[in-house]
C-alpha positions in Angstrom: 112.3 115.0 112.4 108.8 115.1 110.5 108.4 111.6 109.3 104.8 111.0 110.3 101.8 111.2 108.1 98.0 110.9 108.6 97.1 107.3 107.0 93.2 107.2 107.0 90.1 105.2 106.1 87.0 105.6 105.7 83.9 103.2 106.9 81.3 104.2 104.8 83.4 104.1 101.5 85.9 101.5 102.1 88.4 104.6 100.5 92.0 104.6 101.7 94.9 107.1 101.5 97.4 108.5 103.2 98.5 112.3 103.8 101.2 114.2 102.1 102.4 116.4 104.7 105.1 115.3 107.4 104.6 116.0 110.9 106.5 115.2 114.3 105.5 111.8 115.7 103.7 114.0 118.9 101.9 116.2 116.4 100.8 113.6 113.9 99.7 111.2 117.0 97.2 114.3 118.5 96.2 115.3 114.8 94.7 111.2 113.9 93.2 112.1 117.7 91.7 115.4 117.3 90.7 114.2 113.3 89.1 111.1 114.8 86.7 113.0 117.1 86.1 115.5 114.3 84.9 112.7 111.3 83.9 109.7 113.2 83.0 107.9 109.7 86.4 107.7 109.3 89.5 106.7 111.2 92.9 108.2 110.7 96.3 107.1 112.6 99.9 108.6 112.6 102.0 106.4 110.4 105.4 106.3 109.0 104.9 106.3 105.5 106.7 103.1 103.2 107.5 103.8 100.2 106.7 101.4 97.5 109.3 101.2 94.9 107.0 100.1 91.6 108.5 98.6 88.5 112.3 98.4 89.8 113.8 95.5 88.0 110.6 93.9 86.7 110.5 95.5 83.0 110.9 92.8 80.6 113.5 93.6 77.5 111.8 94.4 74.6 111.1 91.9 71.6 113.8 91.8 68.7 111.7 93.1 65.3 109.8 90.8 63.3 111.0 90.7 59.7 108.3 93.2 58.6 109.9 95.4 61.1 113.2 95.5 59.7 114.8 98.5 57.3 
C-alpha cells in the first residue's frame, strides 16, 4: 500500500515540507536515498505522513448582537 512520502529539509534554508505523492515503503526508502546523494544541501527521509486535524472543536460560538445590532 503506498503510504510513504518524502518528508525533507533543507540546511541552507532551514525550509521544511513534505511530498504529496505516495509511494511503497521500499520505493520511498531508495528515493530519500538516491535524493540524498543527488541534493546534499538537503536531507529527505521516507515518512508516513500524520495528518493534522486543525480547528476541530476549538471554534468559539459566536457573540450574541450588541443592541446596535439588533432589527
Amino acid at each position: 500500500m503506498k503510504t510513504y512520502a518524502i518528508h525533507w529539509k533543507s540546511s541552507i534554508t532551514g525550509g521544511v515540507g513534505t511530498g504529496t505523492k505516495r509511494f511503497e515503503k521500499a520505493e520511498a526508502e531508495l528515493l530519500a536515498v538516491e535524493l540524498n546523494a543527488n541534493y546534499p544541501e538537503i536531507a529527505h527521509e521516507a515518512v508516513i505522513p500524520v495528518v493534522e486535524v486543525v480547528g476541530v472543536g476549538t471554534a468559539e460560538p459566536p457573540l450574541p448582537p450588541t443592541p446596535d445590532q439588533l432589527p
